[in-house]
C-alpha positions as CSV (number, residue, x, y, z in Angstrom):
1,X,-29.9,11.5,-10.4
2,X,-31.3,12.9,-7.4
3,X,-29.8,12.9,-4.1
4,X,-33.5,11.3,-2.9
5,X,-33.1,8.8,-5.3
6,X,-29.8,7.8,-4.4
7,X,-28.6,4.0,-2.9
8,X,-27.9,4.1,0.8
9,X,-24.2,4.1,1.1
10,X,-23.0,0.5,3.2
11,X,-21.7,1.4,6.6
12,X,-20.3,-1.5,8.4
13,X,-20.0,0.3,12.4
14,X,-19.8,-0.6,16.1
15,X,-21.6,1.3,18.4
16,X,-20.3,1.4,22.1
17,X,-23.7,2.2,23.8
18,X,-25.4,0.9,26.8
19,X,-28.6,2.0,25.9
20,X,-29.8,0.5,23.7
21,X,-33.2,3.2,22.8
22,X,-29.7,5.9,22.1
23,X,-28.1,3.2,20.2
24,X,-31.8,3.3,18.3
25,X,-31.3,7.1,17.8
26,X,-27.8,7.1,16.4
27,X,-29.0,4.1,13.7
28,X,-32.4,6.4,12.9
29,X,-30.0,9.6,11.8
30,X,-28.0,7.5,10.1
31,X,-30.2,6.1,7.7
32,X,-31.8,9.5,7.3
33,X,-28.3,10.9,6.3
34,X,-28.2,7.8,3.4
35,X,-26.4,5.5,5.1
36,X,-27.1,1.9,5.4
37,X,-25.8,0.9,8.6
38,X,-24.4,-2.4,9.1
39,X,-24.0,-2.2,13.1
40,X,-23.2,-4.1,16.4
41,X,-23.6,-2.8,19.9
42,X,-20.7,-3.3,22.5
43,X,-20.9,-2.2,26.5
44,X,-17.9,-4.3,27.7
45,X,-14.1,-4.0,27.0
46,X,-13.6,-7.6,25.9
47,X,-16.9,-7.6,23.8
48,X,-15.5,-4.3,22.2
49,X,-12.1,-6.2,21.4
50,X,-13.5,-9.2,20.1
51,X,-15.5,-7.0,17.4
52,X,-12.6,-4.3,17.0
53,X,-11.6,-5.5,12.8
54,X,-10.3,-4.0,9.8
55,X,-13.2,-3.7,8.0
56,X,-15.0,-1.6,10.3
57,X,-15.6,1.6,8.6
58,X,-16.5,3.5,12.1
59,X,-16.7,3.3,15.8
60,X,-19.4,4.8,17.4
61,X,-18.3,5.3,21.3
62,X,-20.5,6.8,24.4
63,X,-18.0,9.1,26.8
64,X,-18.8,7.0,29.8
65,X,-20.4,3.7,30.0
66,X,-20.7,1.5,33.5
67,X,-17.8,-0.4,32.2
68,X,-16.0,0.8,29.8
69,X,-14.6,4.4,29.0
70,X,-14.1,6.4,25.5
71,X,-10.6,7.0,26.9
72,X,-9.7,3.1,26.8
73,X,-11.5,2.4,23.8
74,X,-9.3,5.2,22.0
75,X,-6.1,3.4,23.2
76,X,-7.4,-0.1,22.8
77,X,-7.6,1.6,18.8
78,X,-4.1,3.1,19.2
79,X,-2.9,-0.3,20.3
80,X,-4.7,-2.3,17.3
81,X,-2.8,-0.4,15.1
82,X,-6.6,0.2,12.9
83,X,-7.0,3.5,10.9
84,X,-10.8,3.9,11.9
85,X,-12.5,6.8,12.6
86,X,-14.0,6.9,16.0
87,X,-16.8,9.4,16.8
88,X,-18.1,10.0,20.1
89,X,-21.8,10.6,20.7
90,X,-22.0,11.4,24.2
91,X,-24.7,13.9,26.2
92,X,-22.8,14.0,29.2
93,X,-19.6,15.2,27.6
94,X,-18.0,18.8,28.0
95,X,-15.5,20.9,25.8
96,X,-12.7,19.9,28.0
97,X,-13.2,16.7,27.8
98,X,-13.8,16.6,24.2
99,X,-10.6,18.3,23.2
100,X,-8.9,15.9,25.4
101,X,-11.0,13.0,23.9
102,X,-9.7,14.3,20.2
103,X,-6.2,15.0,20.9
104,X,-6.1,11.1,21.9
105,X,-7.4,10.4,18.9
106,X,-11.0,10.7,18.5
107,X,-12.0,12.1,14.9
108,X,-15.2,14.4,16.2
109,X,-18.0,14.4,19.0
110,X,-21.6,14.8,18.6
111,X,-24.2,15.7,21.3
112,X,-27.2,13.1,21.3
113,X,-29.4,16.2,21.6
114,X,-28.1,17.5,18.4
115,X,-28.1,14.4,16.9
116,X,-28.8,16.5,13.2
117,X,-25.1,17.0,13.1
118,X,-24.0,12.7,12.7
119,X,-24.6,12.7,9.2
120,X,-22.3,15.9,8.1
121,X,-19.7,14.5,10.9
122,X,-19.9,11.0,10.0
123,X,-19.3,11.9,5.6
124,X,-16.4,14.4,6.5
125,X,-15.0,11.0,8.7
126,X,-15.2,9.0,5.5
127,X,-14.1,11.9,2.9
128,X,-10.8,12.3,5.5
129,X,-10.5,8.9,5.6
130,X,-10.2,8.4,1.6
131,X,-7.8,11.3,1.1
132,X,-5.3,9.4,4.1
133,X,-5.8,6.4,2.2
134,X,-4.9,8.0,-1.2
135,X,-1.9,10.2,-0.1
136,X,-0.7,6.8,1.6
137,X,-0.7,4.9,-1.7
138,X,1.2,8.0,-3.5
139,X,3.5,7.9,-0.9
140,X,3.9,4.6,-1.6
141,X,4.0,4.9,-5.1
142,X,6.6,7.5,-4.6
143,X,8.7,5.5,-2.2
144,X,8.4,2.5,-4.8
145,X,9.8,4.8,-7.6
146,X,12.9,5.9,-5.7
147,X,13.9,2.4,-5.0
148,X,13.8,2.1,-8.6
149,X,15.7,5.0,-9.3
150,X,18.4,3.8,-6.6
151,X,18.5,0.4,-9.0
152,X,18.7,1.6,-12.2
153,X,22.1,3.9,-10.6
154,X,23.3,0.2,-8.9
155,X,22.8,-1.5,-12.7
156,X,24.3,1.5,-14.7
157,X,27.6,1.3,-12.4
158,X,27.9,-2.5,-12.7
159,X,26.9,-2.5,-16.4
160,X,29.8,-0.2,-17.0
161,X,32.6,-2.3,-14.6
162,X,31.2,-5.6,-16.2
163,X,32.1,-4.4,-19.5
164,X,35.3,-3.2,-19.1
165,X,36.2,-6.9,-17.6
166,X,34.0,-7.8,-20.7
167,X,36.4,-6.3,-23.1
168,X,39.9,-7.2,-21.7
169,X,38.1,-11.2,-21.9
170,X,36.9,-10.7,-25.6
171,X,40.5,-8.6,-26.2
172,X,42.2,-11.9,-24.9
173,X,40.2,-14.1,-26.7
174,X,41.2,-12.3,-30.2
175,X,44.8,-12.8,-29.3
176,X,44.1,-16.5,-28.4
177,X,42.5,-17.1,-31.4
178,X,44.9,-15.7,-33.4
179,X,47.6,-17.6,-31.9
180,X,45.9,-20.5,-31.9
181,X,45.3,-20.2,-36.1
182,X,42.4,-21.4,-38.0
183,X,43.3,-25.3,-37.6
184,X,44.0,-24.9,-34.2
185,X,42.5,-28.0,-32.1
186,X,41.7,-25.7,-29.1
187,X,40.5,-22.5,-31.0
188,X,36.9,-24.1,-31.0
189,X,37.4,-23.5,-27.1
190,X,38.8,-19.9,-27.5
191,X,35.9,-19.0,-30.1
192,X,32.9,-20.4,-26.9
193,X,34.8,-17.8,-24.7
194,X,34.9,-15.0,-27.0
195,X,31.0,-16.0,-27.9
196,X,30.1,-16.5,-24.3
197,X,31.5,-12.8,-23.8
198,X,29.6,-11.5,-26.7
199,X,26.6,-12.7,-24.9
200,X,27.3,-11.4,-21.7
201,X,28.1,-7.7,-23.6
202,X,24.2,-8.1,-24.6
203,X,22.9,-8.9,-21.0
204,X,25.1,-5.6,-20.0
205,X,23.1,-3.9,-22.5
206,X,20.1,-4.8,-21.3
207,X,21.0,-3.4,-17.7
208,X,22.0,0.0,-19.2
209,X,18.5,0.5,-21.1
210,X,16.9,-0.6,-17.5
211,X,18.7,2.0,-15.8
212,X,18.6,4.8,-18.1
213,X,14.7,3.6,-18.8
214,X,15.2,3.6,-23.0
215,X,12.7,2.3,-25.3
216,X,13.9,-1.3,-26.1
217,X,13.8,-1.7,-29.9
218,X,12.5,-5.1,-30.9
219,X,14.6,-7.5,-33.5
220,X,13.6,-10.5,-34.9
221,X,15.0,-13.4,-32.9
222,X,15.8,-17.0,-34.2
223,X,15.2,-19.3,-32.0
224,X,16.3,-22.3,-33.3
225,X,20.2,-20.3,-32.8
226,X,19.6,-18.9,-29.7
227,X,18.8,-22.7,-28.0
228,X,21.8,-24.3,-30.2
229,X,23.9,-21.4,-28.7
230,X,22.4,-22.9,-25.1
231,X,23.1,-26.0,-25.9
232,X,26.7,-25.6,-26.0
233,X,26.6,-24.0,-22.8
């Protein structure tokens, strides 16, 4: 397909513009770079935080306005704690100022007599944008997988203690038994222990193929025993 033939790509912005003809302007190159701007216009500081939202794909600010500045609305951003980009279009702003503007946290500047340059500007934001959000969710992912790791070393060591215990109480239990004889009245108690035991020695399993991350092997189950052996529980 075409680039001409192309959807307009959705742009939900705010434009921080006093004029409303430059606010025109900056609208016009956007939808000639293929973007569909959803868009409101701001002047004031409270207006501007009353519209500042998550889902704001960009903020579009003017350097100076009668009242309101691009150096507030950049820490009014800081503050919210938003990952937006936030492009000045200013024709009043110098170099000096514009470094200064972008080590506070602006993403890029564009003159409105070079408007021509919004559309590269504005689709490198985005593209920036994207990668943060993807290197954040591998970092994430990354983060996520250590904890697991840290578990499955916590779940191996108590595995191993818990079976040790497990063996001296099925060890017991033998001797019980034994003791006790096959008539025994109490050797149905003894034999609960050593079965109770038996079970736990399977749940211990289960913890060591978590933490060393084995394939489990299926076996065919009987329920029927499994919720008589409950039962007695």
């Amino acid at each position: 397909m075409s680039k001409n033939n192309q959807s307009p790509k959705s742009l939900n912005i705010l434009i921080v513009e006093d004029s409303p003809d430059d606010a025109d302007l900056l609208l016009a190159e956007l939808k000639k770079s293929g973007f569909k701007p959803k868009w409101k216009r701001v002047e004031t500081e409270p207006d501007y935080l009353a519209n500042l939202e998550a889902r704001l794909d960009m903020v579009f600010s003017d350097f100076s306005l009668p009242e309101f500045s691009t150096a507030r609305a950049l820490e009014l951003l800081r503050e919210s704690k938003l990952e937006i980009p936030f492009i000045i279009v200013s024709g009043t702003i110098g170099e000096v100022r514009a470094v200064e503007s972008m080590k506070a946290g602006a993403t890029d500047y564009v003159l409105k007599d070079h408007l021509n340059r919004l559309g590269p500007v504005v689709k490198r934001a985005l593209l920036e944008m994207q990668e943060r959000a993807e290197r954040k969710k591998l970092e994430a992912q990354f983060i996520e997988a250590q904890k697991m790791e840290v578990v499955g070393h916590l779940a191996s060591g108590v595995a191993h203690d818990f079976n040790n215990i497990l063996g001296v109480i099925i060890g017991y239990g033998d001797l019980l038994m034994n003791e006790l004889g096959a008539e025994g009245s109490s050797r149905k108690y003894a034999e609960e222990i050593r079965h109770a035991a038996e079970r736990a020695v399977g749940l211990t399993r289960q913890l060591l193929l978590f933490s060393r991350k084995q394939a489990v092997q299926p076996i065919v189950l009987d329920l029927n025993e499994t919720i008589s052996g409950m039962d007695k529980m």
